[in-house]
C-alpha positions as CSV (number, residue, x, y, z in Angstrom):
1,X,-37.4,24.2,-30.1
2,X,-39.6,20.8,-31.5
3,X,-39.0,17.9,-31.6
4,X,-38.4,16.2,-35.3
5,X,-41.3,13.9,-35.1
6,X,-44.3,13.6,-32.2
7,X,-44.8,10.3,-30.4
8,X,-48.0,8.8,-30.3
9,X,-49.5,7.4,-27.0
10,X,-52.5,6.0,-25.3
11,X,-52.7,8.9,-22.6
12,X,-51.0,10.1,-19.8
13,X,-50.4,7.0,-17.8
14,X,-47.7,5.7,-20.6
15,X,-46.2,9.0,-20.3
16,X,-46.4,9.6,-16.6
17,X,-43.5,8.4,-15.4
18,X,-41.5,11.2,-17.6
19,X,-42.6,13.9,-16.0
20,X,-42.7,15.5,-12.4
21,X,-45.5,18.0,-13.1
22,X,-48.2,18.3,-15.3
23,X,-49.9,21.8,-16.8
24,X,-53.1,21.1,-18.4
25,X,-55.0,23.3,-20.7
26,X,-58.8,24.0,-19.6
27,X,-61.1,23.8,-22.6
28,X,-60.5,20.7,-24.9
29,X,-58.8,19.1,-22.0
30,X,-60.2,18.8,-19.1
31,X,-63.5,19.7,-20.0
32,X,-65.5,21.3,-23.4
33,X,-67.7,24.0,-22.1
34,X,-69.5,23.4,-18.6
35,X,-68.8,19.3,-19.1
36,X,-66.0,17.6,-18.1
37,X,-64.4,15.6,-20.1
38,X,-64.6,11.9,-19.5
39,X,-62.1,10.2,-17.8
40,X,-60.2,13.8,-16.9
41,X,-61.0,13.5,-13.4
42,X,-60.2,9.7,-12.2
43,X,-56.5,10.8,-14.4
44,X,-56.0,13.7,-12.6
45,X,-56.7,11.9,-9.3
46,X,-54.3,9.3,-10.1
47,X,-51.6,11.5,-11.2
48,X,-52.1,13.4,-7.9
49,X,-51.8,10.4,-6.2
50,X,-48.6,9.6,-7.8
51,X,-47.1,12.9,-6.0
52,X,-46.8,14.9,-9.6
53,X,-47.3,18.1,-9.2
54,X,-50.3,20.0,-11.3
55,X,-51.5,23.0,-12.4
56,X,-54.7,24.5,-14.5
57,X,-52.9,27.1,-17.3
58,X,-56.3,28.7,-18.9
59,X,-57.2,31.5,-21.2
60,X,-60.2,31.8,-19.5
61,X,-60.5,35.6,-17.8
62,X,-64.2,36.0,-17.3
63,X,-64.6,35.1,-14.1
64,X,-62.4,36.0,-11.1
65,X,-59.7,33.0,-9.2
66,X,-62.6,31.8,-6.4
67,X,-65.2,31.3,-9.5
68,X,-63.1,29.3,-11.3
69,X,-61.8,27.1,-8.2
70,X,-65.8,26.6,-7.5
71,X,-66.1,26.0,-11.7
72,X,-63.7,22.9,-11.8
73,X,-65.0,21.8,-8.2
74,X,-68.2,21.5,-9.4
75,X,-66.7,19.5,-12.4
76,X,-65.5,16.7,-10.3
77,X,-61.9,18.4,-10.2
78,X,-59.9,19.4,-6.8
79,X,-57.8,21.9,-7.6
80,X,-56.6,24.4,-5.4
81,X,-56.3,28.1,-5.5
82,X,-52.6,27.7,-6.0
83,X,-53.3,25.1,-8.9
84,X,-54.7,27.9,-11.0
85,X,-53.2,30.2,-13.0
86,X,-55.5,32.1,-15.2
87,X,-54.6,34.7,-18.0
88,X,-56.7,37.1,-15.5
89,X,-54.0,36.7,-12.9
90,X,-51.0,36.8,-15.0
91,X,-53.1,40.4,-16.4
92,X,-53.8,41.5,-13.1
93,X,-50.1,41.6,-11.8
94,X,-49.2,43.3,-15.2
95,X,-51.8,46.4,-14.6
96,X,-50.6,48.2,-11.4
97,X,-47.3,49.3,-13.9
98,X,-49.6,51.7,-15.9
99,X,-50.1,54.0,-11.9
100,X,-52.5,52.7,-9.1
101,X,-54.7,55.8,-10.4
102,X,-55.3,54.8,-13.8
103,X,-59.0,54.4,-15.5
104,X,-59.5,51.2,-17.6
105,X,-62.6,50.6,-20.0
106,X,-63.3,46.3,-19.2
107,X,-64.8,44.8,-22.5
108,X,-66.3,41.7,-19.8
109,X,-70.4,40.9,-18.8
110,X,-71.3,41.7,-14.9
111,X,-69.9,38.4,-12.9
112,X,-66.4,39.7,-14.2
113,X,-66.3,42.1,-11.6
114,X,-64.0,44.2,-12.8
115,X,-64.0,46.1,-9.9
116,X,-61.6,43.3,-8.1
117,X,-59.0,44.2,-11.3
118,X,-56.2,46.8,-10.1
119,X,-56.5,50.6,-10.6
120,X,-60.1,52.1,-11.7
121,X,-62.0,49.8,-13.4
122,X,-65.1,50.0,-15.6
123,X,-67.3,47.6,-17.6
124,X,-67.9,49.0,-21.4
125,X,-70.6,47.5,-21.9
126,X,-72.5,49.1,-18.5
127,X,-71.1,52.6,-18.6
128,X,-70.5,53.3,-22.2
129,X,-69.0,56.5,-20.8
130,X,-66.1,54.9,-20.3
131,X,-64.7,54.9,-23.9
132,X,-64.0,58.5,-23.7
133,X,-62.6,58.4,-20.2
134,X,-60.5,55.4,-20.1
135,X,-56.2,56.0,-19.7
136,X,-56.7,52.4,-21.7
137,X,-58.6,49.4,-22.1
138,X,-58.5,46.0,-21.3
139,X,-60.3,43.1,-23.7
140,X,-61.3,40.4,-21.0
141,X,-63.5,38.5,-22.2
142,X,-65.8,38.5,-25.3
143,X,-69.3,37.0,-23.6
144,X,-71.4,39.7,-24.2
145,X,-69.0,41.9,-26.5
146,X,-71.0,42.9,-29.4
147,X,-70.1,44.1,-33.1
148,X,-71.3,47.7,-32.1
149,X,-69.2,47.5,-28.6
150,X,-66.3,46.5,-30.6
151,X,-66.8,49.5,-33.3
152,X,-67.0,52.0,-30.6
153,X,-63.8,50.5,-28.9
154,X,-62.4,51.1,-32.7
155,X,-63.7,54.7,-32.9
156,X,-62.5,55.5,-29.6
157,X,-58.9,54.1,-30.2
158,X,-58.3,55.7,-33.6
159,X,-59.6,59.1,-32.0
160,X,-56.9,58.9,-29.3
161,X,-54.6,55.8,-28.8
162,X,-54.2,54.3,-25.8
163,X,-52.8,50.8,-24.5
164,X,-54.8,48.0,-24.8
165,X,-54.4,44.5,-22.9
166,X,-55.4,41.3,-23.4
167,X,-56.7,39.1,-20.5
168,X,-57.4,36.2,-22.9
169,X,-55.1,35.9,-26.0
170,X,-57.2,33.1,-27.6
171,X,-59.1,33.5,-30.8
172,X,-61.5,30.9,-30.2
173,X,-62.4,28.1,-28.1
174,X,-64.3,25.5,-28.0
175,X,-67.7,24.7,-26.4
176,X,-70.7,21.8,-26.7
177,X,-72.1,23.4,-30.0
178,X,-69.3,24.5,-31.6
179,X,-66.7,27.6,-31.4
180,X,-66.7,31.1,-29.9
181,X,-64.7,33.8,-30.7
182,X,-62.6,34.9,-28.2
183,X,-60.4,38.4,-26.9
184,X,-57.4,37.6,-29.1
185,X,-59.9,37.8,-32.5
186,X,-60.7,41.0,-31.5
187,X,-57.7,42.2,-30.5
188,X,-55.8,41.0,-33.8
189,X,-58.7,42.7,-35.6
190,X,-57.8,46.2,-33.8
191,X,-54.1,45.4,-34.9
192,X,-55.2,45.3,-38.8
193,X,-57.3,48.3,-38.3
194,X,-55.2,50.9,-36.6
195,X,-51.7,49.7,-36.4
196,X,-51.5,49.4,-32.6
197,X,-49.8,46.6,-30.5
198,X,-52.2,44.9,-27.6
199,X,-50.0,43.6,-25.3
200,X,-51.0,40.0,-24.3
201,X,-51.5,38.2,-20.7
202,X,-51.5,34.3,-21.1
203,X,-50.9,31.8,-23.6
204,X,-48.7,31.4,-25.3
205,X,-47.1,33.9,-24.2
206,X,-43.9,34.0,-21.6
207,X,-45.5,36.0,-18.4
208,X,-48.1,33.2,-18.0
209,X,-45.3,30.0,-18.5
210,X,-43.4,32.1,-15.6
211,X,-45.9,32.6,-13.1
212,X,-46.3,28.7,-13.6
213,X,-43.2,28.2,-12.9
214,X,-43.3,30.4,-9.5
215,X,-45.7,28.0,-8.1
216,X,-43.8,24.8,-8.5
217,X,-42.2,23.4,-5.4
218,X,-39.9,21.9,-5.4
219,X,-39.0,23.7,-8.7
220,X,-39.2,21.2,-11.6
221,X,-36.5,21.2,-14.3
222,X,-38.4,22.4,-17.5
223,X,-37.8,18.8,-19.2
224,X,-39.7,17.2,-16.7
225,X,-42.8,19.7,-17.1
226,X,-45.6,18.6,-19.2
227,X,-47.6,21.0,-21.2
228,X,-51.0,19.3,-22.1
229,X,-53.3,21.3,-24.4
230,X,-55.7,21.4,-27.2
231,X,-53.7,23.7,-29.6
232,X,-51.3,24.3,-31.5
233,X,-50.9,28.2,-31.3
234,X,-51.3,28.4,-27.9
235,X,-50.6,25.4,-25.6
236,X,-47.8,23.9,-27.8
237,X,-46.2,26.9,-28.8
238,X,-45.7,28.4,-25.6
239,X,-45.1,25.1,-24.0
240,X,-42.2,24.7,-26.2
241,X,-41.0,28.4,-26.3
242,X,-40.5,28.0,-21.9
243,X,-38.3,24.9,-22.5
244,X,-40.8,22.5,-21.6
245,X,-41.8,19.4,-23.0
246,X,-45.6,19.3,-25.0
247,X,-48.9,16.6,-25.1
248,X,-51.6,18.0,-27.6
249,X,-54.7,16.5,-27.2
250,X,-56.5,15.6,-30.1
251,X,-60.3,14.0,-29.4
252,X,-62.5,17.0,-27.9
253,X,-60.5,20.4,-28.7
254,X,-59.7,22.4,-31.7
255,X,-58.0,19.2,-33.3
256,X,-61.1,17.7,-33.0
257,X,-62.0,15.9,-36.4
258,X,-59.2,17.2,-38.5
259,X,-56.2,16.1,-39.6
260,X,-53.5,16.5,-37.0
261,X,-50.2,15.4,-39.4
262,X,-51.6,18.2,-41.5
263,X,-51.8,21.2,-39.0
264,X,-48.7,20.4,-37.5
265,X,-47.0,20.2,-41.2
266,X,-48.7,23.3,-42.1
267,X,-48.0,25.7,-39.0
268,X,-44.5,23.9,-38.4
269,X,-45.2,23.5,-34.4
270,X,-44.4,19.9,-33.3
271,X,-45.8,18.6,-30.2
272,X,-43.5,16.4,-28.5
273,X,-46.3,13.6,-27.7
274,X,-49.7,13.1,-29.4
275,X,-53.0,11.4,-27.3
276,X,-56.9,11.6,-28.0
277,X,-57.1,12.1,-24.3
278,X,-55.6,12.6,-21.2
């Protein structure tokens, strides 16, 4: 699934020519918090102009499709609706399965608006009612999500299991002053504690690398897709695990200031390409 050793390059434009569509990671790529990252925007512009196809692949479930097209708009990016796949989407078509009647307890802050999620939706940390009501719970984002929010979540599961989803499998990511923690710490730390199995929407994970594929026309041999990220864990790994070929990004991300031949030896996930930025 990786490549023996990863090839160093300048950026994008020495690799450009390899591939028909790009798939870029949000945070540590494009931008690092609510700044973009410089350069992103001129290289996404010219690789639009070049006719490659692109796409946003993000972790980022807070806020709903239209807030995020506004987000990278107001960034300097032009990204489309289409050009957007968010772990919130990928959750979204996952949830109707569980019965168009069925309660979920949303661990998100007010401009998630839950209530645009499918089936019966309710914000935890508004109506704290909703832990004992809840046919499951979804963990969609942890702005807001306190230590006492979490250890009622805990009570409530061990008292009477239920399913719980992700809408963001990342543990942390990275912002202007440093890290935040993210769904996928808290949902690994319900895993130790009780024993149950979250079941994950995004990276790495297949169901987001699919509904990626779904939007490329003309479709794109997997070779010929480019999976730019950040990390390892996430961007790399699932990159690799849907065929396609993988950029990590080492100058603004979770790489950022480490030792990059070390954390690839040590987690044994080998980009194919290696560039400080896009």
């Amino acid at each position: 699934m990786f490549p023996k050793h990863s090839m160093v390059a300048a950026s994008l434009d020495e690799l450009k020519d390899l591939f028909d569509a790009f798939v870029f990671d949000s945070f540590g790529v494009l931008n690092v918090g609510e700044t973009a990252i410089s350069g992103a925007c001129e290289r996404v512009a010219e690789l639009r102009g070049d006719g490659k196809q692109l796409v946003v692949l993000t972790n980022a479930a807070t806020i709903p499709l239209g807030g995020l097209v506004q987000k990278y708009a107001g960034l300097g990016f032009r990204f489309t609706s289409r050009e957007i796949v968010s772990s919130r989407e990928v959750l979204a078509k996952g949830m109707p399965s569980y019965g168009d009647n069925w309660k979920w307890g949303i661990a998100a802050p007010p401009q998630s608006k839950v209530h645009e999620l499918p089936g019966h939706c309710h914000n935890l940390a508004v109506c704290q009612g909703s832990f004992d009501n809840s046919h499951g719970f979804v963990l969609l984002s942890s702005s807001g999500w306190t230590d006492q929010l979490q250890s009622m979540l805990v009570t409530a599961m061990r008292e009477r299991p239920r399913p719980l989803l992700v809408g963001n499998p990342d543990v942390v990511a990275p912002r202007e002053d440093g890290l935040t923690l993210e769904p996928g710490a808290f949902a690994h730390d319900m895993a130790d504690a009780l024993g149950v199995a979250p079941i994950f929407y995004g990276k790495p994970f297949g169901n987001a690398f699919d509904e990626v594929e779904s939007r490329l026309e003309p479709v794109v041999d997997p070779k010929r897709i480019a999976m730019i990220g950040d990390s390892l864990h996430t961007d790399i790994l699932g990159g690799a695990a849907a065929g396609w070929r993988t950029v990590l990004v080492t100058d603004h991300g979770l790489a950022k200031g480490r030792n990059v031949d070390e954390l690839i030896s040590s987690t044994g996930i080998v980009p194919d390409f290696i560039i400080p930025s896009i």
